[in-house]
N, C-alpha and C positions, 0 to 999 in steps of 0.2 A: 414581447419582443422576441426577435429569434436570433439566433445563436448562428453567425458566420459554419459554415463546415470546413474540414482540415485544407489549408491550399486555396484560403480567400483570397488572399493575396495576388493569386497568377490568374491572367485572362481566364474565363471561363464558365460557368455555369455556379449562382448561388440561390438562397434562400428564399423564399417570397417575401415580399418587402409588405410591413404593415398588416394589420388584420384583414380579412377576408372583405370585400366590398357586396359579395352577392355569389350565387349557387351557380353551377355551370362547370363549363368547360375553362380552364385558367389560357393566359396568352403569356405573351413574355414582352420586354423591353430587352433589344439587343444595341446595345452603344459600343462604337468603337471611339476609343482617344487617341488623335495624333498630336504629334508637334513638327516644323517643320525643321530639316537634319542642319541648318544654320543656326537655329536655336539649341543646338547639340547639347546644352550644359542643363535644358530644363529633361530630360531624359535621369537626370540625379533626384528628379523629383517623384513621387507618385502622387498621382490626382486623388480625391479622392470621389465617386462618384454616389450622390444620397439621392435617395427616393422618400419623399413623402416626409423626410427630415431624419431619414435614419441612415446612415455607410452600407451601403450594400457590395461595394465595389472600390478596391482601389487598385492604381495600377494604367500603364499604356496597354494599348491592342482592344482587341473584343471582348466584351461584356455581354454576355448571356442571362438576362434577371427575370425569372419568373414572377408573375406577378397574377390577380385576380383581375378580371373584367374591370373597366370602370375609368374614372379620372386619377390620376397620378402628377406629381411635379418632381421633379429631375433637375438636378443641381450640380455645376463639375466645376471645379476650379482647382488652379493649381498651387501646392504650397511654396512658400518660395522664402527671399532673404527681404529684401525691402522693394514694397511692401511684401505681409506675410502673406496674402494672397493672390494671384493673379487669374487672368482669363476669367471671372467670375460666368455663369454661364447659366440660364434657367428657362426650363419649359415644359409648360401645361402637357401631358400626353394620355389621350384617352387611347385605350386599350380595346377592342372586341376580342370577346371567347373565341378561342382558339386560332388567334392574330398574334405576329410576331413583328412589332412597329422596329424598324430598322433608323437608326437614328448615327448621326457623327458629330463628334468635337471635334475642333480642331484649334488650340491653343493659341495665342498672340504672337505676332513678333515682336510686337512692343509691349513692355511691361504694364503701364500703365491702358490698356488697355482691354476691351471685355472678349471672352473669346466667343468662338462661333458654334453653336448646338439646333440641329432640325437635323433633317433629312439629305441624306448623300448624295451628291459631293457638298462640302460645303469650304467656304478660301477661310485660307490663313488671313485672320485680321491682320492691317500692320503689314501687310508685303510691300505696299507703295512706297510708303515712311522709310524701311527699311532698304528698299532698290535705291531712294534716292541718297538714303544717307551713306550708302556704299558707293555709289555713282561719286558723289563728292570727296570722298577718301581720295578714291583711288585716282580724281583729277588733282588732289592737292598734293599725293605721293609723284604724281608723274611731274606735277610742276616743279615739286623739290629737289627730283633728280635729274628734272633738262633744264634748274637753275642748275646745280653740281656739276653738270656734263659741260652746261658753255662757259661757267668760268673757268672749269678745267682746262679746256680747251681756247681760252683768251691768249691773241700774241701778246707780248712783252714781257719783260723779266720780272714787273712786279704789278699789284692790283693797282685798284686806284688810288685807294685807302692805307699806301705805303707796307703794303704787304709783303715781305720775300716771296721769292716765285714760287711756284710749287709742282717743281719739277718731279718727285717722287709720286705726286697725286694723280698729274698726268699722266703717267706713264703705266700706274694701274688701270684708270679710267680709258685709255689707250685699250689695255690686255682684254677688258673686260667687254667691249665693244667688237671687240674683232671675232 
């Protein structure tokens, strides 16, 4: 097995992954990891990226992984709180001597579901799920402040519901309008 070099950690160029497959000219596996900047808090995480069943890479950005000729499997997910792992992500990648297979992750927007790994560009899993479940926020915020605004703005001195007036509320709701 081979030994990470100093600064495994940051994007960039590592080890050969697994024994030698055959004689020749080597190629590389180059992955990059995103996440989309709405999911801002998986950015606390680092992926880790295994070849062939072994950590070659962890970390966002590009990944540079030399590798020998031949069949390889590629595995990235991301570590997280519940569950411990997310995006789970896997794929077969044959390699030719002196080829560099350009490949992308691109992480979930929903938890529970798998992230996305081949050839670039590839979508954010979970963008629909996540446009509509913000689409409904933000209709249930606006319904709950043009409730707030028109009873604010109701004549009479008291609700229906035998409520004192609420002249003070008006008259912010009033400020804040204008």
């Amino acid at each position: 097995m081979y030994e990470q070099q100093p600064g495994a950690g940051q994007p960039g160029t590592y080890p050969p992954a697994g024994p030698p497959q055959g004689g020749g000219a080597g190629g590389a596996i180059a992955v990059t990891l995103k996440f989309n900047p709405i999911g801002f808090l998986l950015g606390l995480f680092k992926p880790p990226v295994q070849l062939n069943g072994h950590e070659v890479a962890k970390g966002w950005g590009r990944h540079v992984i030399p590798v020998q000729p031949g069949q390889h499997h590629l595995h990235v997910h991301v570590p997280y709180l519940l569950p411990s792992q997310i995006g789970n992500a896997d794929l077969p990648v044959t390699v030719q001597p002196g080829q560099t297979v350009e490949l992308e992750y691109r992480a979930p927007m929903v938890a529970f579901m798998k992230g996305a790994l081949g050839a670039p560009p590839q979508k954010y899993p979970g963008m629909a799920v996540t446009i509509v479940l913000l689409v409904f926020v933000l209709v249930m915020l606006l319904c709950i402040c043009g409730g707030f605004i028109a009873a604010m703005s109701g004549s009479g001195s008291s609700s229906s519901v035998g409520l004192p007036a609420l002249d003070t509320a008006r008259t912010v709701a009033a400020g804040l309008l204008c």
